[in-house]
BAVEX-350752 format. One record per residue (C-alpha): residue number from 1; residue in one letter; x, z negated, y. Coordinates in nm, 3 decimals. Layout:
N
+-----+---+---------+---------+---------+
|   k | r |      c1 |      c3 |      c2 |
+-----+---+---------+---------+---------+
| NUM | a |       X |       Z |       Y |
...
+-----+---+---------+---------+---------+
***
This chain:
341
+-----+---+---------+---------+---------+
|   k | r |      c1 |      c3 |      c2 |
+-----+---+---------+---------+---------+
|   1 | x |  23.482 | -12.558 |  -1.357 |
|   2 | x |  23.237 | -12.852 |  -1.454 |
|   3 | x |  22.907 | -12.756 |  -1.504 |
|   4 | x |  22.613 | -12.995 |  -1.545 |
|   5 | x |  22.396 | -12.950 |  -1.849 |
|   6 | x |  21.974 | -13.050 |  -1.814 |
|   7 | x |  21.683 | -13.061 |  -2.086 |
|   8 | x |  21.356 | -13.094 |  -1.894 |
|   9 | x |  20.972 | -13.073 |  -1.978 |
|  10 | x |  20.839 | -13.077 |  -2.319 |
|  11 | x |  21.086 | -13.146 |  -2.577 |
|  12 | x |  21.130 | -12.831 |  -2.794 |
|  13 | x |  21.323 | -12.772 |  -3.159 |
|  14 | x |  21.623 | -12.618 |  -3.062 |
|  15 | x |  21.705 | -12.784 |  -2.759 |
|  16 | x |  22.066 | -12.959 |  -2.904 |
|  17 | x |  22.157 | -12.599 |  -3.057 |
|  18 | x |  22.137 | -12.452 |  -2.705 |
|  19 | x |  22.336 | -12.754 |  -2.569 |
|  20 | x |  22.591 | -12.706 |  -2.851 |
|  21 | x |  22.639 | -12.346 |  -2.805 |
|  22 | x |  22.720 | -12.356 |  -2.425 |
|  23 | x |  22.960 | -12.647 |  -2.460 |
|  24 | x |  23.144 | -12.487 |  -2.788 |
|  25 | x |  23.191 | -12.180 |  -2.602 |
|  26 | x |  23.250 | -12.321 |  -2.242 |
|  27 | x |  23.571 | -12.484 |  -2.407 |
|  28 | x |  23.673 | -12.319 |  -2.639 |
|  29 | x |  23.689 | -11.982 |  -2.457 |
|  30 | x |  23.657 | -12.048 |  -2.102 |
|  31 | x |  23.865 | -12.435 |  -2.091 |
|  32 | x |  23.517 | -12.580 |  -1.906 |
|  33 | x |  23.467 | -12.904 |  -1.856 |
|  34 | x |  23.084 | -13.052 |  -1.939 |
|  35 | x |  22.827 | -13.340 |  -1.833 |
|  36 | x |  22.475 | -13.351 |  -1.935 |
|  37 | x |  22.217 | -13.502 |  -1.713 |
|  38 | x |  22.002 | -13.803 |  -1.873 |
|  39 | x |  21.582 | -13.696 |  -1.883 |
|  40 | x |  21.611 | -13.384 |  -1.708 |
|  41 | x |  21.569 | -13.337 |  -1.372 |
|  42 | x |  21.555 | -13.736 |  -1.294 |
|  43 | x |  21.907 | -13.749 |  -1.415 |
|  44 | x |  22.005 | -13.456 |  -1.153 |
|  45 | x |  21.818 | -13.654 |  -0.908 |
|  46 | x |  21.993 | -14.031 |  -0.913 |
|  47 | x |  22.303 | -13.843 |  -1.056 |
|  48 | x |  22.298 | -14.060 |  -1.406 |
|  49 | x |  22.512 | -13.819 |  -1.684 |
|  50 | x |  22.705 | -13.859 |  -1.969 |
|  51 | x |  23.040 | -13.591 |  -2.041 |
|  52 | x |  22.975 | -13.360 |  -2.294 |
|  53 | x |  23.283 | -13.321 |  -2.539 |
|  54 | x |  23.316 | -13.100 |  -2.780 |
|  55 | x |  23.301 | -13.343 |  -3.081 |
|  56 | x |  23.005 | -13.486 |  -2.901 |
|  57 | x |  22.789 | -13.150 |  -2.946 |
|  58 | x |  22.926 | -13.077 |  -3.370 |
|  59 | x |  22.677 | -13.069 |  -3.599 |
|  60 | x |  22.354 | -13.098 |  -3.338 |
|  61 | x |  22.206 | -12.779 |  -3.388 |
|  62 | x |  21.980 | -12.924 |  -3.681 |
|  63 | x |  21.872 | -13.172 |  -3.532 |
|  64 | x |  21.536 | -13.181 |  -3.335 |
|  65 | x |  21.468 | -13.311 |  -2.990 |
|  66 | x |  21.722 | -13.365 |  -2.701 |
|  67 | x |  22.071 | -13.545 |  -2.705 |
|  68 | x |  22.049 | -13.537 |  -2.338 |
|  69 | x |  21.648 | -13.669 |  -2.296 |
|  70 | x |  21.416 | -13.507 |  -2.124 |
|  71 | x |  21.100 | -13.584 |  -1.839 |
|  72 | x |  20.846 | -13.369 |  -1.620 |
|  73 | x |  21.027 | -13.484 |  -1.325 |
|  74 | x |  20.999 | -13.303 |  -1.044 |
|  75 | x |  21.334 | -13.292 |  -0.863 |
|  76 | x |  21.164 | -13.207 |  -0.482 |
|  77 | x |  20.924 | -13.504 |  -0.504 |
|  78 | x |  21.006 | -13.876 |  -0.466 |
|  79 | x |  21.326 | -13.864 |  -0.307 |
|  80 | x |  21.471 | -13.534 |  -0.445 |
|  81 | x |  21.514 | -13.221 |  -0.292 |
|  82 | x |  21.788 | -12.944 |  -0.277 |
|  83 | x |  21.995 | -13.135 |  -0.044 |
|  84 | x |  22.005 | -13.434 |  -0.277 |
|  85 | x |  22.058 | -13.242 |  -0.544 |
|  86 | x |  22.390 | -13.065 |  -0.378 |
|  87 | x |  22.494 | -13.418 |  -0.296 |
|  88 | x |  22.480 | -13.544 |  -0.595 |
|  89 | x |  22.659 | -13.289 |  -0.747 |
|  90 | x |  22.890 | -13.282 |  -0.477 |
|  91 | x |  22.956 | -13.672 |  -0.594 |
|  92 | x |  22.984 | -13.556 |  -0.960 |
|  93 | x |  23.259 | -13.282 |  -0.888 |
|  94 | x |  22.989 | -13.072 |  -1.080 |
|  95 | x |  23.014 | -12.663 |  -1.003 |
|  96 | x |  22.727 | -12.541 |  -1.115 |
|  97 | x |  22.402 | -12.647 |  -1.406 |
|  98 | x |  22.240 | -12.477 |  -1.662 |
|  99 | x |  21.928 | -12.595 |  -1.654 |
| 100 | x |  21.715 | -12.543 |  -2.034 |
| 101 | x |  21.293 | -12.540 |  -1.980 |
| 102 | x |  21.007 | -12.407 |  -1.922 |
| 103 | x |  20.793 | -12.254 |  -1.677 |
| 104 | x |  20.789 | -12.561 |  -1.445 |
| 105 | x |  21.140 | -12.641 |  -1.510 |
| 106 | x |  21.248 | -12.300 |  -1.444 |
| 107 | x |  20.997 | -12.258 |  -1.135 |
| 108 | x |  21.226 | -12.583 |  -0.948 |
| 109 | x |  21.561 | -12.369 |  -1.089 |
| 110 | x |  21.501 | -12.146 |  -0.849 |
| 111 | x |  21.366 | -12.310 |  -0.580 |
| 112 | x |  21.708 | -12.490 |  -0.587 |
| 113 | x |  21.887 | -12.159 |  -0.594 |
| 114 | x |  21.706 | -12.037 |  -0.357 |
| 115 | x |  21.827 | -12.330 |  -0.143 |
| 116 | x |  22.231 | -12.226 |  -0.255 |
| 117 | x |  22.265 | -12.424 |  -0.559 |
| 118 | x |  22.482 | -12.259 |  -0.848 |
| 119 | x |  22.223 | -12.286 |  -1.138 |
| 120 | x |  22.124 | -12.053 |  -1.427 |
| 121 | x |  21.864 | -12.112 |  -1.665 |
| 122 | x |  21.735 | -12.076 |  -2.038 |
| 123 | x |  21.383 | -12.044 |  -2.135 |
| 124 | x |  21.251 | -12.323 |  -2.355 |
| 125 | x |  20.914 | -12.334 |  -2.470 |
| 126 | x |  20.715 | -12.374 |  -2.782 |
| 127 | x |  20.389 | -12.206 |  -2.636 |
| 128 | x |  20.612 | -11.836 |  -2.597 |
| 129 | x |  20.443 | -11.797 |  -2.289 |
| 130 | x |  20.730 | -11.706 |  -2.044 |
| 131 | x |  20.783 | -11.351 |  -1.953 |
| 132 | x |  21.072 | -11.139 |  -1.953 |
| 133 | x |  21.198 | -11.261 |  -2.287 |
| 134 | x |  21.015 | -11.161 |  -2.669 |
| 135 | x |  21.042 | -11.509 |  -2.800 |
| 136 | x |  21.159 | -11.849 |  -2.688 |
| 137 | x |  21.313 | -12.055 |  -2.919 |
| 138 | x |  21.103 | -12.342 |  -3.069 |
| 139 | x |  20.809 | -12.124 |  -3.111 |
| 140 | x |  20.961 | -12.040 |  -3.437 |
| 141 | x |  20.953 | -12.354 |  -3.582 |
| 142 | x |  20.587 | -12.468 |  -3.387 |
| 143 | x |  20.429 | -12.164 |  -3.615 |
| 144 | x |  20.613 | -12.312 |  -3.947 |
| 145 | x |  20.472 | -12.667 |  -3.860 |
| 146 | x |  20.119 | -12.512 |  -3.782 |
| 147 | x |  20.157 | -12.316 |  -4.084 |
| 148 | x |  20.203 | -12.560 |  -4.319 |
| 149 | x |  19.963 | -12.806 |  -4.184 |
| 150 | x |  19.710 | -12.577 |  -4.214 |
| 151 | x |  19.813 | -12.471 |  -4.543 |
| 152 | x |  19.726 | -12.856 |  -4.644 |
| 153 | x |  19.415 | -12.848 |  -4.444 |
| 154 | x |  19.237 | -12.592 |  -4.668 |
| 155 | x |  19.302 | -12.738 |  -4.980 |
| 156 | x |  19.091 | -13.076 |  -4.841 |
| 157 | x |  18.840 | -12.821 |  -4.678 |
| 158 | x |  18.780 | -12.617 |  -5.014 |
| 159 | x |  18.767 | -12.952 |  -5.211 |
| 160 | x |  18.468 | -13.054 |  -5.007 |
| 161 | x |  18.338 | -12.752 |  -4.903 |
| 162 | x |  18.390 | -12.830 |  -4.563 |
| 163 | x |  18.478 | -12.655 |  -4.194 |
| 164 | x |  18.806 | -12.720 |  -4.046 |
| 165 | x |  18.893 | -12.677 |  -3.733 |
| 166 | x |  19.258 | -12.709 |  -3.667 |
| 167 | x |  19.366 | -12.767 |  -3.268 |
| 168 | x |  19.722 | -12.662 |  -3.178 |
| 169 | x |  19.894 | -12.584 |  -2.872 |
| 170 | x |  20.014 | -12.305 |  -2.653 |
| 171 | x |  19.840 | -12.400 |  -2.309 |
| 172 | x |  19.692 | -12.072 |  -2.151 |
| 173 | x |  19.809 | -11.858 |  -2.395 |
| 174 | x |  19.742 | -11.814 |  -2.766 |
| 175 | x |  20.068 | -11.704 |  -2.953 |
| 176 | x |  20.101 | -11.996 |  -3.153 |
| 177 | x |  19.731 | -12.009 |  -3.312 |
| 178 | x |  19.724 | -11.615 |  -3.306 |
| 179 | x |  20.071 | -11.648 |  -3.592 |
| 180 | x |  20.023 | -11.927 |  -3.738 |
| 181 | x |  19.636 | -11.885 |  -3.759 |
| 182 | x |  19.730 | -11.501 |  -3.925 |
| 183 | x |  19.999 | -11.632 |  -4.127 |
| 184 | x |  19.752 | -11.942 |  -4.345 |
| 185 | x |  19.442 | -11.679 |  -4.319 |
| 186 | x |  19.215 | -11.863 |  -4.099 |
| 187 | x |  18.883 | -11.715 |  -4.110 |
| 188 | x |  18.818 | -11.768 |  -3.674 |
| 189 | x |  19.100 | -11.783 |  -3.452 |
| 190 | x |  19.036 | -11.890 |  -3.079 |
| 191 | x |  19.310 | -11.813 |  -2.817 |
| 192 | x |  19.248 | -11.863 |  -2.446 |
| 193 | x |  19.290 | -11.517 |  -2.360 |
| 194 | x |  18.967 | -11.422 |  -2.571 |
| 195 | x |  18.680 | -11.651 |  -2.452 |
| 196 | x |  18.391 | -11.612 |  -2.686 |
| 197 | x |  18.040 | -11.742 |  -2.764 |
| 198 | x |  17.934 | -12.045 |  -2.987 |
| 199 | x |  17.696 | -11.792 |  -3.142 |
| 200 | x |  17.977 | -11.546 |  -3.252 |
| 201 | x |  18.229 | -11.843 |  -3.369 |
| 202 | x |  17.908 | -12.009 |  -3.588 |
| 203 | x |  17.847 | -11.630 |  -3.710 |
| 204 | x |  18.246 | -11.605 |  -3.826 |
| 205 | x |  18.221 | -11.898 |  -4.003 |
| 206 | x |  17.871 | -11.872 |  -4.182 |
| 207 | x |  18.001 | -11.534 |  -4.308 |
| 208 | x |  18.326 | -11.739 |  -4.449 |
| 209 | x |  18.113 | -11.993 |  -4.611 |
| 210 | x |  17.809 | -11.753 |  -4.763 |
| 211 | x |  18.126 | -11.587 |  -4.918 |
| 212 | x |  18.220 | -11.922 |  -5.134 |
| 213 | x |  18.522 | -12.006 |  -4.897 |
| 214 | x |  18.591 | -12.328 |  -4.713 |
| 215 | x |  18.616 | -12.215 |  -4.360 |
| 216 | x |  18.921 | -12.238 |  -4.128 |
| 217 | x |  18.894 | -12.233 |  -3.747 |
| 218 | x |  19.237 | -12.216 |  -3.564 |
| 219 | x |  19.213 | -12.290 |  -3.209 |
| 220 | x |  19.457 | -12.296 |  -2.891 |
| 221 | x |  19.442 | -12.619 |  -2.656 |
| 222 | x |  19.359 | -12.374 |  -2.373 |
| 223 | x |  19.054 | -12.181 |  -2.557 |
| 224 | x |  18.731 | -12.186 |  -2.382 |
| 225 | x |  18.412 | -12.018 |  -2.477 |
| 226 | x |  18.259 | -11.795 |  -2.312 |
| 227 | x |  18.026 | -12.025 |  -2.070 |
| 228 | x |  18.325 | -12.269 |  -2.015 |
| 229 | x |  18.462 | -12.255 |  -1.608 |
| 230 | x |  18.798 | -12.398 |  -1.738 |
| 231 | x |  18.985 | -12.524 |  -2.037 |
| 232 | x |  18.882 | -12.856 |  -2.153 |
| 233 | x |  19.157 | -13.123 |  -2.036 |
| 234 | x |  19.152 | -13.511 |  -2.046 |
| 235 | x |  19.447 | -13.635 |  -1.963 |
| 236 | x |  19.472 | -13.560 |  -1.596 |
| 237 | x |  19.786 | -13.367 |  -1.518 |
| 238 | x |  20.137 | -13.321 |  -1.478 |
| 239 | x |  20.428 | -13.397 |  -1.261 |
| 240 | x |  20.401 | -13.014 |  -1.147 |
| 241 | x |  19.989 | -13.028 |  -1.104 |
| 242 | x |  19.928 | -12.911 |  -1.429 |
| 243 | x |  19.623 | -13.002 |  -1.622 |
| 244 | x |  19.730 | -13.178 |  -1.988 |
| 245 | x |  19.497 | -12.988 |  -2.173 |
| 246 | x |  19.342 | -13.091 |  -2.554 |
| 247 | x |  19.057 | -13.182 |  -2.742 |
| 248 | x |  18.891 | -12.853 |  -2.762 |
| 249 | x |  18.860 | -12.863 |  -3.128 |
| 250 | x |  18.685 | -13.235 |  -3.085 |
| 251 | x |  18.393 | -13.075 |  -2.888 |
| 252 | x |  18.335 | -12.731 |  -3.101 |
| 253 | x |  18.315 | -12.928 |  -3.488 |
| 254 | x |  17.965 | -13.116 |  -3.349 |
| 255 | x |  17.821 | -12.788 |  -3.227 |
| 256 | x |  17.927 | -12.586 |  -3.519 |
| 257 | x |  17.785 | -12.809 |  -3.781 |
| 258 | x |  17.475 | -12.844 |  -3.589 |
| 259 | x |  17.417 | -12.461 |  -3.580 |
| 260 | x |  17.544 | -12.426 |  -3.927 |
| 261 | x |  17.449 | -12.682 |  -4.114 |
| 262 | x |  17.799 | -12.712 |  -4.286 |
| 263 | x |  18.027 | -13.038 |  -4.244 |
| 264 | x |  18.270 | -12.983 |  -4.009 |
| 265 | x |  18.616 | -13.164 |  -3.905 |
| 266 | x |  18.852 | -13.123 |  -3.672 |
| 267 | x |  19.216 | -13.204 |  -3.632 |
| 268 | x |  19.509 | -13.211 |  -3.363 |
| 269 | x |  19.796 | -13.111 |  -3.469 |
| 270 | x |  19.954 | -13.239 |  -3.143 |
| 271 | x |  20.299 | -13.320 |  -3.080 |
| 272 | x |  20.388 | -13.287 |  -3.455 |
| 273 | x |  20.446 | -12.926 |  -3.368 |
| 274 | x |  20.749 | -12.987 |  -3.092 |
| 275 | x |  20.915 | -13.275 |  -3.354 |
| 276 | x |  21.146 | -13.205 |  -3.651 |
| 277 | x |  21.401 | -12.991 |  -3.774 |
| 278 | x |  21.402 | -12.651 |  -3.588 |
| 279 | x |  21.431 | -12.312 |  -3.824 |
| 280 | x |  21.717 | -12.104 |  -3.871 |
| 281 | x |  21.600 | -11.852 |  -3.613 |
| 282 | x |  21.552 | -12.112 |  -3.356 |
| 283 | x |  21.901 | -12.246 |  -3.391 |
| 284 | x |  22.045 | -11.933 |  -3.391 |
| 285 | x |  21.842 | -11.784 |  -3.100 |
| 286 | x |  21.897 | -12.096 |  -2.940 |
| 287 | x |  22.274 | -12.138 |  -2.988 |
| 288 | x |  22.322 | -11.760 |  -2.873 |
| 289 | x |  22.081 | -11.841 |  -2.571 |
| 290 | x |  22.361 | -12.084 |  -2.478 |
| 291 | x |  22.649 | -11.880 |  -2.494 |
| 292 | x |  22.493 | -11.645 |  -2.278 |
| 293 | x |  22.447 | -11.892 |  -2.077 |
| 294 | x |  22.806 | -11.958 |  -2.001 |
| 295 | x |  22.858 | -11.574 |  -1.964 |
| 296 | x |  22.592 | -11.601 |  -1.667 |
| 297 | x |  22.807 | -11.902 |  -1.495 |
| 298 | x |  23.160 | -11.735 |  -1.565 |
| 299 | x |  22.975 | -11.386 |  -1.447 |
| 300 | x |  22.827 | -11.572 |  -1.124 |
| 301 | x |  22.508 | -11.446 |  -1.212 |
| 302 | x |  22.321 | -11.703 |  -1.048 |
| 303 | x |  21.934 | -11.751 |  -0.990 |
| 304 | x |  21.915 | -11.568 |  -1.360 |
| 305 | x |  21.763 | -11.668 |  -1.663 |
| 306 | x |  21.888 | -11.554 |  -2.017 |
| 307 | x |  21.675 | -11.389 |  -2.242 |
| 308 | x |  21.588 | -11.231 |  -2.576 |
| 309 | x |  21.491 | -10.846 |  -2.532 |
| 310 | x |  21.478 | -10.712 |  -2.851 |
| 311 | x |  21.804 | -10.805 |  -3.109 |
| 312 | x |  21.944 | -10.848 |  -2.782 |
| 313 | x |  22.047 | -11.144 |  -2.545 |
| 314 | x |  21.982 | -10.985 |  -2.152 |
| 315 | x |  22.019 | -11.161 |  -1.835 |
| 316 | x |  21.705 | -11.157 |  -1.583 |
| 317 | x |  21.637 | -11.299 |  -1.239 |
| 318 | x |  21.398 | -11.599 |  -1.217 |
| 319 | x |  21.205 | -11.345 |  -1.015 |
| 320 | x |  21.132 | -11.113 |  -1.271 |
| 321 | x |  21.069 | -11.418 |  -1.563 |
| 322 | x |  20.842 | -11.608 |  -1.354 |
| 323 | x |  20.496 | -11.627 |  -1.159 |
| 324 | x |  20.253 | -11.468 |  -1.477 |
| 325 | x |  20.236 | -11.567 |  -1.859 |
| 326 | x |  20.282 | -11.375 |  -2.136 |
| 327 | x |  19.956 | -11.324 |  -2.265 |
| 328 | x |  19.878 | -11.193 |  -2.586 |
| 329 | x |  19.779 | -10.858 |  -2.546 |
| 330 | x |  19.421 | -10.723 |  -2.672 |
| 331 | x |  19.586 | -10.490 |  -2.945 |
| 332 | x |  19.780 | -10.799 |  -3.119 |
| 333 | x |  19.433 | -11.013 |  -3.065 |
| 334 | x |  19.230 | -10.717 |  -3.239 |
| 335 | x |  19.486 | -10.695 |  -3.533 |
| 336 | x |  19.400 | -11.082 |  -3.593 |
| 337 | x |  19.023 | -11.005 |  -3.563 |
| 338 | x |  18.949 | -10.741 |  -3.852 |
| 339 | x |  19.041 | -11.066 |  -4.079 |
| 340 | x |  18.787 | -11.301 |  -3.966 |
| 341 | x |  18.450 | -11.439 |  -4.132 |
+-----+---+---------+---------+---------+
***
C-alpha cells in the first residue's frame, strides 16, 4: 500500500515526529511504501510530493516545523474538490493519506471521506482546542515558550515597576494562557471563554501593584471583555473564513494605565510560540500519534481521527472530534482565579 502523507494549517512543534513515526512503523512493520505531499492540501491538490524513505524521516523528531511544508489551502476551492483529489491520487498510485491538522484541516478530511476517499487523520494544534482528544501535541511546547517568555517579562516589569500584558494564542479558547499564565504566576489571566469587565481587570491589577508586585496580565488572542460583540481581529481571515485574530493586548495596556495610573506594556508573543524545538512529551505524543495512525490505515478505520484519551492512544470518528471546541471548563478557570490580584 502507498499512502500519502499531508501537514496542513498552522505549523505546530511536533509535526516531523508524527511524520517519522508513521513512516518508521509503516515499513518497518507493515512493508508500506510513503510520499508526502508539499504545503498541505495544495500539494494533494496539483499532486506535487516527494517519497518518504525511511532514512529520509531519522532523526526529525527534534526538529521543529514541517519537512513536508504546510498552507491553509483549502482543497474544495480553486480547482480542488473530492474528485480531483481521487484523481490525483489515482495518478500517484497513492491508497490512502493521513492527513496531520487542525480543526479546518480535519473539517476537509472528512468532507473528502465522506465523498469515498481512504483518509485518516491526526489532530495537530497548539491552541488544544479539538475535542475528543486530552491534549494535542504542540501545546506542550506553546506553554514552555509562553512560560519562559513570561518568566523574562517580569523581571523587566518589576525593574520598572511596570504592567505587562503578555498576548498569546489559542483562538476561541484559553488553554494556553490559562497554563502557562498559572505556571509564571500571572496576577490576571484573560481567556475567551470568561469575558470580563475593564473595571474588574484594572481592580486585579491595582490589588497586584498596592501589594509591591509588578503586575502580569496573560491574555488569549480570542479574549474579549465583557462589552466586546466579538474578538478583536485585524488581519481579515482565513482560507476556511476564519477571522486571524490578535492585538487584544495592544488595545487593553492604554485603558489600563489610564484607569490605573500605572505604566503599562504589552507584548505578542506571536508565532514564537509554534517555532522551535518541540518537548519531550510532544515528540513522544506525537510519534505515538503516528503509529496509530498506521494502525487506523492497516485497520481500515477510515473517516477516524487518532487521539489521546487518557495514557492512552484511541481511535475516534471525525464525527465525534469535530463541530465544538474544547473549552476550558468553569472549574479549571476558577482554580486559576483564587490566584489573581
Amino acid at each position: 500500500m502507498k499512502i500519502g502523507i499531508l501537514t496542513s494549517g498552522g505549523d505546530c512543534p511536533g509535526l516531523n515526529a508524527v511524520i517519522r513515526g508513521a513512516v518508521l512503523k509503516g515499513v518497518a512493520v507493515h512493508g508500506q511504501q510513503f510520499v508526502g505531499y508539499r504545503d498541505g492540501w495544495r500539494g494533494v491538490v496539483e499532486g506535487d510530493v516527494i517519497e518518504l524513505t525511511r532514512g529520509m524521516v531519522q532523526g526529525i523528531a527534534k526538529s521543529g516545523g514541517t519537512i513536508l511544508g504546510t498552507s491553509r489551502t483549502n482543497p474544495f476551492e480553486n480547482g480542488g474538490g473530492a474528485d480531483v483529489v481521487g484523481a490525483r491520487m489515482a495518478d500517484l498510485g497513492v491508497d490512502a493519506m493521513i492527513a496531520i491538522g487542525g480543526e479546518g484541516t480535519l473539517a476537509a478530511a472528512k468532507r473528502l471521506s465522506d465523498a469515498g476517499i481512504k483518509i485518516v487523520g491526526v489532530p495537530k494544534t497548539i491552541d488544544n482546542d479539538l475535542d475528543a482528544t486530552d491534549y494535542t501535541f504542540g501545546f506542550d511546547t506553546a506553554i514552555e515558550i509562553a512560560t519562559e517568555a513570561m518568566d523574562r517579562l517580569r523581571t523587566t516589569g518589576e525593574s520598572h515597576q511596570r504592567c505587562m500584558i503578555a498576548e498569546v494564542m489559542g483562538r476561541h479558547v484559553g488553554w494556553i494562557a490559562l497554563h502557562s499564565g498559572m505556571a509564571v504566576g500571572a496576577h490576571v489571566i484573560l481567556i475567551p471563554e470568561q469575558p470580563v469587565s475593564m473595571d474588574q481587570i484594572a481592580g486585579w491589577v491595582k490589588l497586584a501593584d498596592d501589594r509591591g508586585r509588578a503586575p502580569l496580565v496573560v491574555v488569549a488572542e480570542g479574549f474579549r471583555t465583557d462589552d466586546m460583540q466579538q474578538a478583536h481581529s485585524e488581519h481579515g481571515l482565513d482560507a476556511f473564513g476564519r477571522p486571524r485574530l490578535g492585538g487584544i493586548a495592544n488595545q487593553l495596556a492604554p485603558e489600563l494605565e489610564a484607569r490605573t495610573g500605572i505604566e503599562t506594556r504589552a507584548t505578542t508573543l506571536g508565532h514564537i510560540q509554534r517555532g522551535g524545538t518541540p518537548t519531550a512529551f510532544d515528540r513522544v505524543l506525537a510519534t505515538r500519534l503516528g503509529m496509530a495512525a498506521i494502525d487506523s490505515v492497516v485497520n481500515g478505520q477510515w473517516g477516524t481521527m487518532v487521539s489521546l484519551r487518557g495514557t492512552e492512544i484511541d481511535h475516534v470518528d471525525f464525527e465525534d472530534a469535530l463541530g465544538r471546541l474544547k473549552d476550558v471548563p468553569q472549574h479549571r478557570y476558577d482554580e486559576a482565579r483564587i490566584l489573581f490580584g
